[in-house]
N, C-alpha and C positions, 0 to 999 in steps of 0.2 A: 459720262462717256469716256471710255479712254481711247485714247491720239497714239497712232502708230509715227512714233518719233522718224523711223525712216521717208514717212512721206510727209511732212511740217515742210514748210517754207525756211530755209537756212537761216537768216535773221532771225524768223521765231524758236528754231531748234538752239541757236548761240546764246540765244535770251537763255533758254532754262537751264542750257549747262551752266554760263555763267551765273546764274544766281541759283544754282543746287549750294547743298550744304558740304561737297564735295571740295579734296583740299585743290591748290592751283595745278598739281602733275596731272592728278586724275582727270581733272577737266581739258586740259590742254591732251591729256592720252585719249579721253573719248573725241573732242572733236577732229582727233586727227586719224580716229578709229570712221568714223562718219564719211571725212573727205574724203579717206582711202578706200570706203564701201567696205570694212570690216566689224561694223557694229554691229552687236549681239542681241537677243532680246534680252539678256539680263541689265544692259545699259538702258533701252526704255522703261525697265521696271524702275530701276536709282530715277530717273529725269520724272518718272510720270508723279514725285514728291514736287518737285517742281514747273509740271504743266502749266505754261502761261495759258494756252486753250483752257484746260482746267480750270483755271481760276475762274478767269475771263465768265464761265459757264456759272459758275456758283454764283458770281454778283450780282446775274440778269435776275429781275426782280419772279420772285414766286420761288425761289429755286434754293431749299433749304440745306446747306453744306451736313453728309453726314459721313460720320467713321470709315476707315477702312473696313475694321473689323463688320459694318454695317451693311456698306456696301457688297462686301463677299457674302454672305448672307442671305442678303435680297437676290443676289442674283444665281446664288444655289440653288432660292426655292424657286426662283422663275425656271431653271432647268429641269429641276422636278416637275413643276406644273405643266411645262412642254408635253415630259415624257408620259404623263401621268395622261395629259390630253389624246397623247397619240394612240395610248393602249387602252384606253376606256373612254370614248368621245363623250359617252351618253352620261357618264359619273362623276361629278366634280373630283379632285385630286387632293387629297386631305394634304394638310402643310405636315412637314418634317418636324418629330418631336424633337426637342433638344435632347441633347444627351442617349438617344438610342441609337444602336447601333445598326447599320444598312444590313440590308438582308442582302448575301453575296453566296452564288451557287458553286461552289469549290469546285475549282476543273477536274475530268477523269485522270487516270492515271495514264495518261497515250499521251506519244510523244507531239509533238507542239510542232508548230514551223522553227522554220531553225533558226536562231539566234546566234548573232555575229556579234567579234568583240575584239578588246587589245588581251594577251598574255605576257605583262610583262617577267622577260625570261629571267630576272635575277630573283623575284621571289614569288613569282605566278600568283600577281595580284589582277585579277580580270577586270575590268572594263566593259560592261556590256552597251553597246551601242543602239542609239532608237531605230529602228526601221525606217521613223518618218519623221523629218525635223533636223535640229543641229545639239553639238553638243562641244563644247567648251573644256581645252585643257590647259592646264597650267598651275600656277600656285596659287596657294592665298597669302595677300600681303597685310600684317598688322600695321601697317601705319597707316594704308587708304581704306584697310577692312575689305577689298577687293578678294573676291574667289570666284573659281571659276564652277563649274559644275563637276569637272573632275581634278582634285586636288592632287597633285604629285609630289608635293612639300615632304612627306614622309620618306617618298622613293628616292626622291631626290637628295636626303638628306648630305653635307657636310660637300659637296660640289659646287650649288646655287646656279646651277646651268640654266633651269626651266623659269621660262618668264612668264610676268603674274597672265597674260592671255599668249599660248604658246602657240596654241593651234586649233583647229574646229574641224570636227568631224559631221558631214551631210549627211542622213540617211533617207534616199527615195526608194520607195518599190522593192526594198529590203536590200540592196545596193548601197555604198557606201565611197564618198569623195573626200580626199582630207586638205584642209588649207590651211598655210603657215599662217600666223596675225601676223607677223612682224618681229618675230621672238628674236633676241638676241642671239642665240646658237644657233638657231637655226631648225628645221623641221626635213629628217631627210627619208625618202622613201627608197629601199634595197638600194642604198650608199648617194643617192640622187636627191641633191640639196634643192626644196621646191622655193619658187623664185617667189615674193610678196605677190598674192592673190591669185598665183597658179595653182590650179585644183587638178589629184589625180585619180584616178577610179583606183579601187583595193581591190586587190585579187587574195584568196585562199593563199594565205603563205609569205605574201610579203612581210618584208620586216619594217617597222616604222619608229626611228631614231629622236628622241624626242630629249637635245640636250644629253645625258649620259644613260638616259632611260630608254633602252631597246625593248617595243615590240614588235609580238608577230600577230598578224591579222587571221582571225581564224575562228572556227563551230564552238560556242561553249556549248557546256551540258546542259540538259534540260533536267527541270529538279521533281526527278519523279518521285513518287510515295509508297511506299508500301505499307500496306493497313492503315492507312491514316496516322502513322508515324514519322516525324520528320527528322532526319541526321541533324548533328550537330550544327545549328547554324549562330551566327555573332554578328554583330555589326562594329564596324573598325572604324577608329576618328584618320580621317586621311593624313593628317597634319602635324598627328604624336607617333599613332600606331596602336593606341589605346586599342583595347577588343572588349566588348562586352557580350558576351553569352548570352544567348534569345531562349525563353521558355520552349516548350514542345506543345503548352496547352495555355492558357488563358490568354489575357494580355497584359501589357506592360507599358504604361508613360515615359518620352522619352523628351529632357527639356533641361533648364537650368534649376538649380538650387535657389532659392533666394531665403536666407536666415530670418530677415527681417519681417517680412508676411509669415516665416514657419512651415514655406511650401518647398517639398523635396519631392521630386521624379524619382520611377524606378531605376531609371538610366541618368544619372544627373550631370550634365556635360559640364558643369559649375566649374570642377575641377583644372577644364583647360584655360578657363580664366580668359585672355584678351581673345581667341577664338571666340568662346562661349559668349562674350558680349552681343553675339547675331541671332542668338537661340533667345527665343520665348520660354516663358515659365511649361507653360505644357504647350511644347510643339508639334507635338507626333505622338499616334498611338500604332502600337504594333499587335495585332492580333494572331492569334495558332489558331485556327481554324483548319479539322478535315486535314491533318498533314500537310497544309502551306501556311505561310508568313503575308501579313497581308498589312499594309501601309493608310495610316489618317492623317491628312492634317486636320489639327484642333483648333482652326481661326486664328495661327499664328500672323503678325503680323508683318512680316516679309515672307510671309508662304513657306512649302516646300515643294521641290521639282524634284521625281523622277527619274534620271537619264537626261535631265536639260528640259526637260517638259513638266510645268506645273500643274500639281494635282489639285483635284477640289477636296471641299469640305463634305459632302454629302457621298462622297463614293468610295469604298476602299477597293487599295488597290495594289493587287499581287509583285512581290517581289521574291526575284529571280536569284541564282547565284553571279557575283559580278555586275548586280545594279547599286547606283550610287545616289544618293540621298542630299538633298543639298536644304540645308535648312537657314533658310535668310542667309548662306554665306557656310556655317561651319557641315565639310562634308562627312557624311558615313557613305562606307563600303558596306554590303551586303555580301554575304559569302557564306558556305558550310565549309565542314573540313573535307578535305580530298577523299577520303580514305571512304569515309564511312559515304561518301553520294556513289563512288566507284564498287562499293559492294551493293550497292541497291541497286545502281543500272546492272552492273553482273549479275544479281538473282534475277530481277523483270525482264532480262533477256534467254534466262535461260527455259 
């Protein structure tokens, strides 16, 4: 079972910070993220390594401690099974073969509900934001290994304005609320410094100052196809600037090098080295499918989220231009080039 750290009894939530394998800042920045009501879900994923519930659960007699990797697993297929129940009551629900790929119905080419996001204006790096849920901005820090969902360490470079949790973005009902954590700069909206734990609704157009990083809140495109061909799309390390170029047809492994097993990924993040320490050997698979890009995790173990929302292993799933990838910690951007997505909505409109 996993324990929603926000609602533990104080004592017991103190207990796991304090005996996480986290260094002393981190623990004193989470539970002072806690007291102040700004703690994340990525902070119950770090603690849920040290659930005292957790434990407690595994020693009760009958109750055989297994893997993470094990654990996400079982409770894929049980998701399956659900689904498999709901759509054929009368048919038992055959289990998921390993290694096969989910059969997934590539969307038409019509335009989509619309999709809200940051453009940051010094080099129109997008940010697409979730509709429903929260999402996390700031840096990643090599000495706690701390990152946020969306990494600004590249934008931010040679300033250090942006703190490791700067700000949180809410998205309800496709509406959008943004809150400072506590950042050192500050978090300001069209010139208005938001006060610790003030939340403000986003409107079309504002601007949102994030340390030296100005955006503006506003429609991203939607990533339409023509012929089942996709524009140039890449995925960017938030944290160097690295770009790596994404096929237009098959797919591609995306994860660390390791010399010593003899295991290299298409995409081998090995290279950034103490980021890369978060990345799984095969973390991510990225699929061409039908003119879109389409996202796996491969039973990594610290996952990978989305837009701040963790995906499963059993589903693939569609990425956007301006969604960000968070893989146990090291981010990628998703993104094509401008040019060539602005001559395919120019033709499908004309």
């Amino acid at each position: 079972m996993k324990y929603r750290c926000r609602d533990c009894p104080k004592p017991i939530r103190d207990r796991c910070i304090q005996e996480s394998g986290e260094s002393p800042s981190v623990k004193t920045m989470v539970s002072r993220a806690f007291d102040a009501g700004t703690d994340t879900e990525w902070m119950w994923d770090r603690l849920q390594m040290s659930c005292l519930r957790a434990r407690q659960d595994q020693q009760k007699p009958g109750v055989q401690r297994r893997s993470l990797l094990s654990q996400r697993l079982q409770e894929a297929q049980k998701r399956a099974e659900i689904a498999g129940e709901r759509a054929a009551p009368s048919s038992p629900p055959s289990p998921p073969v390993p290694g096969k790929l989910p059969d997934v119905q590539p969307p038409a080419a019509t335009r989509m509900p619309p999709r809200y996001g940051l453009i940051l204006q010094s080099s129109r790096h997008r940010v697409a934001l979730p509709p429903e849920g929260e999402i996390i901005l700031g840096r990643f820090d090599l000495a706690t290994r701390m990152s946020p969902d969306v990494d600004l360490t590249y934008d931010d470079r040679g300033s250090y304005a942006i703190s490791r949790r700067h700000a949180r973005i809410i998205g309800f009902g496709g509406q959008h609320e943004i809150e400072d954590l506590g950042s050192t700069n500050g978090t300001f909206v069209n010139g208005m410094r938001l006060g610790l734990g003030q939340r403000i609704r986003l409107r079309l157009g504002d601007r949102i100052a994030l340390g030296n990083c100005e955006f503006a809140y506003a429609l991203l495109p939607d990533m339409l196809t023509l012929s089942g061909v996709l524009p140039q799309a890449y995925l960017w390390v938030a944290f160097t600037g690295q770009r790596f170029p994404l096929p237009s047809s098959g797919e591609i492994v995306v994860g660390r090098g390791d010399p010593v097993v003899g295991l290299f990924p298409d995409i081998d993040l090995g290279t950034i080295r103490e980021v890369a320490r978060v990345v799984a050997r095969r973390h991510i698979r990225i699929i061409a499918r039908e003119g879109r890009h389409y996202v796996q995790d491969l039973g990594s173990a610290d996952g990978t989220r989305l837009n701040g929302v963790r995906i499963s292993m059993e589903h693939l799933h569609l990425l956007n231009p301006g969604d960000h990838l968070w893989l146990g910690g090291c981010v990628l951007a998703y993104d094509v080039e401008e040019e060539t997505l602005k001559q395919k909505i120019d033709h499908l409109s004309n």
